[in-house]
matplotlib code that plots the C-alpha trace (Angstrom):
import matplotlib.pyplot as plt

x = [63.6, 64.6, 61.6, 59.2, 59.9, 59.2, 55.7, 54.8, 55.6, 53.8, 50.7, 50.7, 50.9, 48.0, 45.9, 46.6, 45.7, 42.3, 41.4, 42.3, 39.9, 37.0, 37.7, 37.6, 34.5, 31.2, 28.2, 26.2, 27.9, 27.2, 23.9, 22.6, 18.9, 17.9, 20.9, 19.3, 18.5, 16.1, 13.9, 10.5, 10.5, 7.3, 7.9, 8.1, 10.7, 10.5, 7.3, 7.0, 5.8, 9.7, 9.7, 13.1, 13.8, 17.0, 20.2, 21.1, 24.7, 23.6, 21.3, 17.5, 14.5, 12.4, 9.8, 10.3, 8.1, 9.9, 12.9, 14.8, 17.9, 20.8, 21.4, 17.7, 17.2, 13.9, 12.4, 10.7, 9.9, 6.8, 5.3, 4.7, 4.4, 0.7, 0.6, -2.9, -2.2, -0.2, 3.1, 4.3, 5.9, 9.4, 8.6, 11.7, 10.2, 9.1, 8.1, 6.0, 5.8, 2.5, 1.3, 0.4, -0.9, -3.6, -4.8, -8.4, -7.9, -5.9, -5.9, -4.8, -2.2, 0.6, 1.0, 1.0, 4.2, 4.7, 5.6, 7.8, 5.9, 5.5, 4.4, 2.4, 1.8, -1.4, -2.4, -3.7, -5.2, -8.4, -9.5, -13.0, -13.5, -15.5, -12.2, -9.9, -10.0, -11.0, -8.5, -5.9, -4.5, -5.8, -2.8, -0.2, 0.7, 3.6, 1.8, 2.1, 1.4, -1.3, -1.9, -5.0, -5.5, -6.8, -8.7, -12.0, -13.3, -17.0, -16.4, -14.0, -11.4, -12.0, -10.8, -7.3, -4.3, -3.4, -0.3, -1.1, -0.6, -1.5, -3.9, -4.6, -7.9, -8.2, -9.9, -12.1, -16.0, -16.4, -20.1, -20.4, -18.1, -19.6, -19.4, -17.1, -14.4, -12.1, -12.3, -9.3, -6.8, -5.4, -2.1, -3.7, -1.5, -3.0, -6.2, -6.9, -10.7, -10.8, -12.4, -14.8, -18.5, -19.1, -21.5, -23.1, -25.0, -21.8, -20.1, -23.7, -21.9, -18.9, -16.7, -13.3, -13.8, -12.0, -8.7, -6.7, -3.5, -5.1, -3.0, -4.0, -7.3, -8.5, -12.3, -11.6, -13.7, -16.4, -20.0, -20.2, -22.7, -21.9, -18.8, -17.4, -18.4, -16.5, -12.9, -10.0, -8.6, -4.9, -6.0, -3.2, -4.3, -7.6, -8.5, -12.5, -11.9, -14.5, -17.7, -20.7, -20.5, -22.3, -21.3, -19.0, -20.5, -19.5, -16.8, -16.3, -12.7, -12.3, -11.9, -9.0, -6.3, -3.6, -4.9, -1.5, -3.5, -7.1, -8.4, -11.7, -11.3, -14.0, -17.1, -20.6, -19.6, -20.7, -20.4, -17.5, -18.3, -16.1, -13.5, -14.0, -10.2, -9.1, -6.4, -2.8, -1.0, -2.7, -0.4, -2.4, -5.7, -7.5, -11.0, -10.7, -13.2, -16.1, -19.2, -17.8, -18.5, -15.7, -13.1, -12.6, -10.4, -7.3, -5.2, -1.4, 0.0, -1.0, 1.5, -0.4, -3.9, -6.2, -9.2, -9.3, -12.6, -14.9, -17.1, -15.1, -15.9, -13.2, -10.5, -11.4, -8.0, -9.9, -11.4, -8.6, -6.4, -8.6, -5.3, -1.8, 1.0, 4.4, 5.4, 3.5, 2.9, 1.0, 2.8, 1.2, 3.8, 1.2, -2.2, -4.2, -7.5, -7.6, -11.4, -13.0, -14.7, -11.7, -11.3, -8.7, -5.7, -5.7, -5.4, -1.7, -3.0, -2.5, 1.5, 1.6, -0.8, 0.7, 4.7, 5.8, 3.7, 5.7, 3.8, 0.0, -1.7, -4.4, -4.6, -7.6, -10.5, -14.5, -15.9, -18.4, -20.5, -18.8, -15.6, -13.2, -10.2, -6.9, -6.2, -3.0, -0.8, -1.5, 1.2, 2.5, 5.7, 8.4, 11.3, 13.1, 16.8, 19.0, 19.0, 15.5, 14.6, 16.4, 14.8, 11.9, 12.4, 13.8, 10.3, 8.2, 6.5, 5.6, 4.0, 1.8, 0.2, 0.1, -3.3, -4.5, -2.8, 0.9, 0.0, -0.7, 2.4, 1.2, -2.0, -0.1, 1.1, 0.4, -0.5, -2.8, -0.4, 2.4]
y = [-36.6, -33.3, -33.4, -34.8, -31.9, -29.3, -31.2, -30.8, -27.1, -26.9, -28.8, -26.9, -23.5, -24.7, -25.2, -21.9, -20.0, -22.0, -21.5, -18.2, -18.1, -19.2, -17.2, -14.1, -14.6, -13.8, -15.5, -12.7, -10.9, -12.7, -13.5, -10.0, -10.2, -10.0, -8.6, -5.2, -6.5, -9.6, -7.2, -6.3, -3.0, -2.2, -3.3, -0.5, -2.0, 0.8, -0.7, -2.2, -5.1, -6.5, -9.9, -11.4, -13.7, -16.4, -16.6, -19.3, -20.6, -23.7, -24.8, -24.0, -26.7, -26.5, -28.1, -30.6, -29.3, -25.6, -23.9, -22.1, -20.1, -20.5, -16.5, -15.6, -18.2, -16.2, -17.2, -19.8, -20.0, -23.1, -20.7, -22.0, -25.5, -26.9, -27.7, -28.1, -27.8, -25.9, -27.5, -28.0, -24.1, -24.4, -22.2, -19.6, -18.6, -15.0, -14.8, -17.3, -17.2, -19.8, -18.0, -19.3, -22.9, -24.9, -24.1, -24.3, -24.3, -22.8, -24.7, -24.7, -27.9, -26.1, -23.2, -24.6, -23.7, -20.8, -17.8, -14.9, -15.1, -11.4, -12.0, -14.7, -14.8, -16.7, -15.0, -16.9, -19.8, -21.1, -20.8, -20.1, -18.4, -21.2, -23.0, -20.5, -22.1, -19.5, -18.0, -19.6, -15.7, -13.9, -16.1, -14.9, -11.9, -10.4, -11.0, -7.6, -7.8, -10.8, -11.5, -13.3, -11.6, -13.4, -16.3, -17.2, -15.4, -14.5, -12.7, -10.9, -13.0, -12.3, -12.2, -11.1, -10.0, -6.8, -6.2, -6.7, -3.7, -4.3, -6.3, -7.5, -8.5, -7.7, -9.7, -12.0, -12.3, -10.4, -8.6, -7.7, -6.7, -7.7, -4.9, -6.3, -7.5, -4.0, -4.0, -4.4, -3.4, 0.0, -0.6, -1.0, 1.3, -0.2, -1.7, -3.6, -4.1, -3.8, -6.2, -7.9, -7.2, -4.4, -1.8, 1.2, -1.1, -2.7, 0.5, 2.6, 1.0, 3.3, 0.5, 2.4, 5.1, 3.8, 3.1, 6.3, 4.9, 3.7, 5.5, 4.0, 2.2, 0.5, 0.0, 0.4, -2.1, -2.5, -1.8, 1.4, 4.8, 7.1, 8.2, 6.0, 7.7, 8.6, 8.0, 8.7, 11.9, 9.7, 8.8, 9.6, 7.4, 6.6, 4.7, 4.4, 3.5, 1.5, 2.4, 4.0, 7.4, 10.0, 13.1, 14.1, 15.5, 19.4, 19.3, 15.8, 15.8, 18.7, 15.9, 14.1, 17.0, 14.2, 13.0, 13.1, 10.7, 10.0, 7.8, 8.0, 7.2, 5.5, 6.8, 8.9, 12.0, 15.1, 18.3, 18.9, 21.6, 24.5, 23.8, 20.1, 19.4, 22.5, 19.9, 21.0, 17.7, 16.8, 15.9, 13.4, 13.9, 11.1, 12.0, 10.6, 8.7, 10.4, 13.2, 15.8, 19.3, 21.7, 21.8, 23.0, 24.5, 22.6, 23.2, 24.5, 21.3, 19.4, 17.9, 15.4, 15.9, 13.6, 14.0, 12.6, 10.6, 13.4, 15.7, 19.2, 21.3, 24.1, 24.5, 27.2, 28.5, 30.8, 27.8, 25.7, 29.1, 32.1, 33.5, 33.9, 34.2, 34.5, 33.5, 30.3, 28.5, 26.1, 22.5, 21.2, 19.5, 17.3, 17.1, 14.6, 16.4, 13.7, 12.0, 15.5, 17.8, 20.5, 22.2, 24.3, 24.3, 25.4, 29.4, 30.6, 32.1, 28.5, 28.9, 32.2, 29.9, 26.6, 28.3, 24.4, 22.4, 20.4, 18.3, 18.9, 15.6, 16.4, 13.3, 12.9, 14.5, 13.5, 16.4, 14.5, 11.9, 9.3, 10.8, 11.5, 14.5, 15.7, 19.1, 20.2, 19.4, 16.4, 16.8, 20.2, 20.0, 22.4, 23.2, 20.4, 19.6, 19.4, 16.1, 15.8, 18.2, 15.7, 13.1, 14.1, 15.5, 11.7, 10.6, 13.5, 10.6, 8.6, 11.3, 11.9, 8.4, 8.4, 6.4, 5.5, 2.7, 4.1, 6.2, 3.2, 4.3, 7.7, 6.2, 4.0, 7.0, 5.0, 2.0, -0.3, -2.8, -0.2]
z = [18.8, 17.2, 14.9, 17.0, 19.6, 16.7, 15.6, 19.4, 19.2, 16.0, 17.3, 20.8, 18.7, 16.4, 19.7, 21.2, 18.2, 17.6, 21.5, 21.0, 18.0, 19.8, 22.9, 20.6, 18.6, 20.4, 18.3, 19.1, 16.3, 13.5, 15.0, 16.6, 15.4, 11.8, 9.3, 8.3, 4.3, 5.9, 7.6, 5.5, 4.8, 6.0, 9.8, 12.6, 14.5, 17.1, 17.9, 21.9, 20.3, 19.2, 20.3, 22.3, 19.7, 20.7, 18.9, 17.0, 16.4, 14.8, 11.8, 13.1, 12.6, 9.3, 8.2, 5.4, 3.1, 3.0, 2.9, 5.9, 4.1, 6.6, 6.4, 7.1, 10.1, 11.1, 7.6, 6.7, 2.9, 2.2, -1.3, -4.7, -3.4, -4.4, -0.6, 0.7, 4.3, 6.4, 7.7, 11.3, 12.3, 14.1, 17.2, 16.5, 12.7, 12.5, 8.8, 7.5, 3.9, 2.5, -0.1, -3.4, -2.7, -2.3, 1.1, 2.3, 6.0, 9.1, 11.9, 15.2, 15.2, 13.0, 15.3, 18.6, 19.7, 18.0, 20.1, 18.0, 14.7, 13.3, 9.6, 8.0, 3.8, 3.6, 0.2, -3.0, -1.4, -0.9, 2.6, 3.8, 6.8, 8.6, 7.3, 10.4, 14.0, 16.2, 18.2, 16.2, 14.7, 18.5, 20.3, 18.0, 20.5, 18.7, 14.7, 13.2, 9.1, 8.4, 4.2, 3.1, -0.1, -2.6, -0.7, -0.8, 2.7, 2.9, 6.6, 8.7, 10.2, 13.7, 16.3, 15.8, 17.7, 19.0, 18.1, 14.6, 11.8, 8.8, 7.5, 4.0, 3.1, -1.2, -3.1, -1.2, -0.7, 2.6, 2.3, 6.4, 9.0, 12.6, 15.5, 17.1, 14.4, 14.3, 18.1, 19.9, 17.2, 18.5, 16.1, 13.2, 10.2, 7.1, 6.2, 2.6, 2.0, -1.7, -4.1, -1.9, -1.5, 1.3, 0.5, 3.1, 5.2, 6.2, 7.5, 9.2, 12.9, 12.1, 12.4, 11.3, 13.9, 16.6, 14.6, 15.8, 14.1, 11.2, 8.0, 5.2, 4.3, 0.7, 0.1, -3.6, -5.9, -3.6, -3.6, -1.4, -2.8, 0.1, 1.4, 4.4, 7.7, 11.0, 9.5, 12.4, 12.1, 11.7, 8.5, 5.1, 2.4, 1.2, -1.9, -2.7, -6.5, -8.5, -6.0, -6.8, -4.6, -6.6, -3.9, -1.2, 2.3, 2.7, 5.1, 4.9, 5.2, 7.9, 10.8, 7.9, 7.8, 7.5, 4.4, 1.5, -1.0, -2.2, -4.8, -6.1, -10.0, -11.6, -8.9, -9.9, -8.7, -10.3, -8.3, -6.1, -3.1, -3.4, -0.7, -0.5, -0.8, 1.5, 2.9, 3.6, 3.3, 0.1, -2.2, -5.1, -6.3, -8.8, -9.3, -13.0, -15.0, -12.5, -14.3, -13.1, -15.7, -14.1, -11.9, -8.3, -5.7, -5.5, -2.4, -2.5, -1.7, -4.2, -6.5, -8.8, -9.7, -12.1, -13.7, -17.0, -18.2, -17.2, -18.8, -18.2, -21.9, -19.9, -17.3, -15.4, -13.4, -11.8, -9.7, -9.4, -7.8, -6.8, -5.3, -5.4, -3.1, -4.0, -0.4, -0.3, -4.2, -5.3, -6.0, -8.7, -10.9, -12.9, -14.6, -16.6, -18.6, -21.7, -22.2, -21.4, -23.8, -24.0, -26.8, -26.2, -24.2, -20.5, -19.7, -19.9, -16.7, -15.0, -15.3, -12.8, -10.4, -10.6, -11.1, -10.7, -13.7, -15.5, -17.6, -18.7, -20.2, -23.2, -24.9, -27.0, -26.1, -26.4, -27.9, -30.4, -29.4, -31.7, -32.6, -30.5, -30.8, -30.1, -29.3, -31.4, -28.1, -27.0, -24.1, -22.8, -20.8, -19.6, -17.6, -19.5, -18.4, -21.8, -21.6, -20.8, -23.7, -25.6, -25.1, -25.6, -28.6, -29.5, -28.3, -29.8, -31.7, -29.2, -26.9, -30.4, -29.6, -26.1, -24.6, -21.2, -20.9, -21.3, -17.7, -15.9, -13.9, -13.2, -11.9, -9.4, -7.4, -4.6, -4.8, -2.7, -1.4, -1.3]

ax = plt.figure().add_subplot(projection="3d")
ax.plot(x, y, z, "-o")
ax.set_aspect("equal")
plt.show()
């Protein structure tokens, strides 16, 4: 009796501390929402468009043809499958990750009861735009960042949600954008358009100017001769590289006083008006690879600027800095002048305007027709740390051989799909 009264003692203290367990733990902590390292990085979650999603205690429905990680159970992961069709969504997912596969269409079925879904990866596929059941994105009321890079769309995907905030359109085969396709996307952020076929037909309806929170938009690689007209006034990133625009409006950018970066490598253009890029956010510059024959005014913020591959015989400072002010500086930190026709280095002048250069990039230099040249420093840098003076003396070779290629880096200040 003795010992079977102290088992019952045992076993009744065993069921007081596991009731006690499960009185104390609330499943709400462990499953409060999305743990901070699951949430993509580019999501404002201050927006109002947050959906209530429900907490689960439990393993979560996935579909059998993807892959639903027990500590992400928002996610559902179907990439790198060769699948040609789009599996049946669980209605909780949030992310929807599809990309690389073999899918031609999107349609309607897979998303019927769908409710909280706030990003879908639909990039490298094969879908046509005839292929997307209409309305089948425009229900998706809490969709926020939509990817279909990389498909094989000849139009606009329209119509589309509201809520939604960035968009990525790159490489496909869209040539027109109807009147009505950017309509009724007030939170748009970020616009992809590059490498497809739109050229200045496509944008005479203005159809950007009605974006007021539109912040960064790419219509590099595309077939455009004129500047884009009527940007919003919210705009801060603009990449136009790879067109054919051969001049910029004076006073173009007077309605884009947000703007921090703008791409325009590898254009026509040939004369810059004199206080084109009076812009006091601007902080990166890349008119490289253009016909440009001297430099202009550069404004004080400016920290990176770019205009290698032109036809520049001098660097006028003069231009660049017609003033200075002790109180308020100038910021540039970097410059890239290889592929022009310099000849000699830039005026030791530049160093009392531009107090903050660090590093000014000759490389070779196209002063003969088939020959080209390097000027006897191919790479001027300074205020070096020890350890960075070390190292570059370690290097010193290497910067002697520098090409194009090895400032593939610096060229990718920002980068389109940042």
């Amino acid at each position: 009796m003795g010992i079977l009264s102290q088992l019952s003692i045992i076993h009744l203290l065993w069921t007081a501390m596991v009731f006690c367990q499960y009185e104390d733990y609330d499943f709400e902590d462990e499953y409060d929402g999305e743990p901070d390292h699951q949430r993509p990085y580019y999501f404002n979650f201050n927006s109002n468009t947050q959906a209530e999603v429900p907490r689960f205690p439990f393993p979560v429905e996935c579909a059998r043809e993807c892959f639903c990680p027990p500590a992400f159970p928002l996610s559902m992961y179907c990439d790198h499958r060769k699948l040609k069709t789009i599996p049946n969504i669980p209605s909780h997912v949030q992310q929807l990750y599809l990309q690389n596969n073999d899918i031609e269409a999107v349609p309607a079925g897979p998303f019927t009861n769908v409710t909280f879904l706030r990003e879908i990866n639909l990039s490298h596929n094969k879908i046509k735009f005839h292929m997307i059941d209409r309305g089948v994105f425009a229900k998706l009321s809490n969709l926020v960042q939509l990817h279909l890079q990389h498909n094989e769309l000849e139009e606009f995907p329209f119509p589309l949600p509201s809520s939604l905030e960035r968009l990525l359109l790159g490489f496909n085969k869209i040539s027109r954008l109807p009147g009505n396709a950017l309509e009724g996307l007030p939170n748009i952020t970020m616009l992809d358009l590059c490498n497809n076929f739109l050229d200045d037909s496509v944008l005479k309806g203005k159809p950007f100017s009605n974006m007021k929170n539109l912040m960064q938009l790419n219509l590099c690689n595309n077939k455009l001769q004129t500047m884009p007209p009527d940007l919003p006034s919210s705009l801060m990133y603009l990449s136009l590289e790879n067109n054919s625009i051969s001049y910029i409006p004076e006073n173009y950018f007077n309605r884009l006083p947000k703007i921090i970066a703008l791409r325009m490598s590898h254009n026509n253009l040939q004369n810059i008006p004199r206080n084109t890029f009076n812009l006091p956010n601007l902080l990166e510059l890349n008119l490289g690879h253009n016909k440009l024959k001297q430099v202009f005014y550069i404004p004080r913020s400016l920290q990176h600027l770019y205009i290698e591959g032109n036809d520049i015989e001098i660097i006028n400072v003069t231009l660049m800095c017609p003033s200075i002010d002790p109180m308020n500086t100038n910021q540039l930190t970097y410059i890239r002048v290889d592929q022009n026709k310099l000849t000699i280095p830039i005026s030791t002048y530049a160093f009392f305007c531009f107090p903050h250069i660090r590093t000014i990039y000759y490389g070779e230099q196209n002063v003969n027709v088939n020959k080209s040249t390097r000027l006897r420093t191919p790479v001027f840098r300074r205020f070096l740390t020890p350890e960075e003076y070390n190292e570059a003396e370690d290097d010193h070779e290497t910067h002697d051989h520098e090409t194009e290629e090895d400032h593939e880096a610096e060229d990718n200040y920002f980068h389109p799909y940042f």
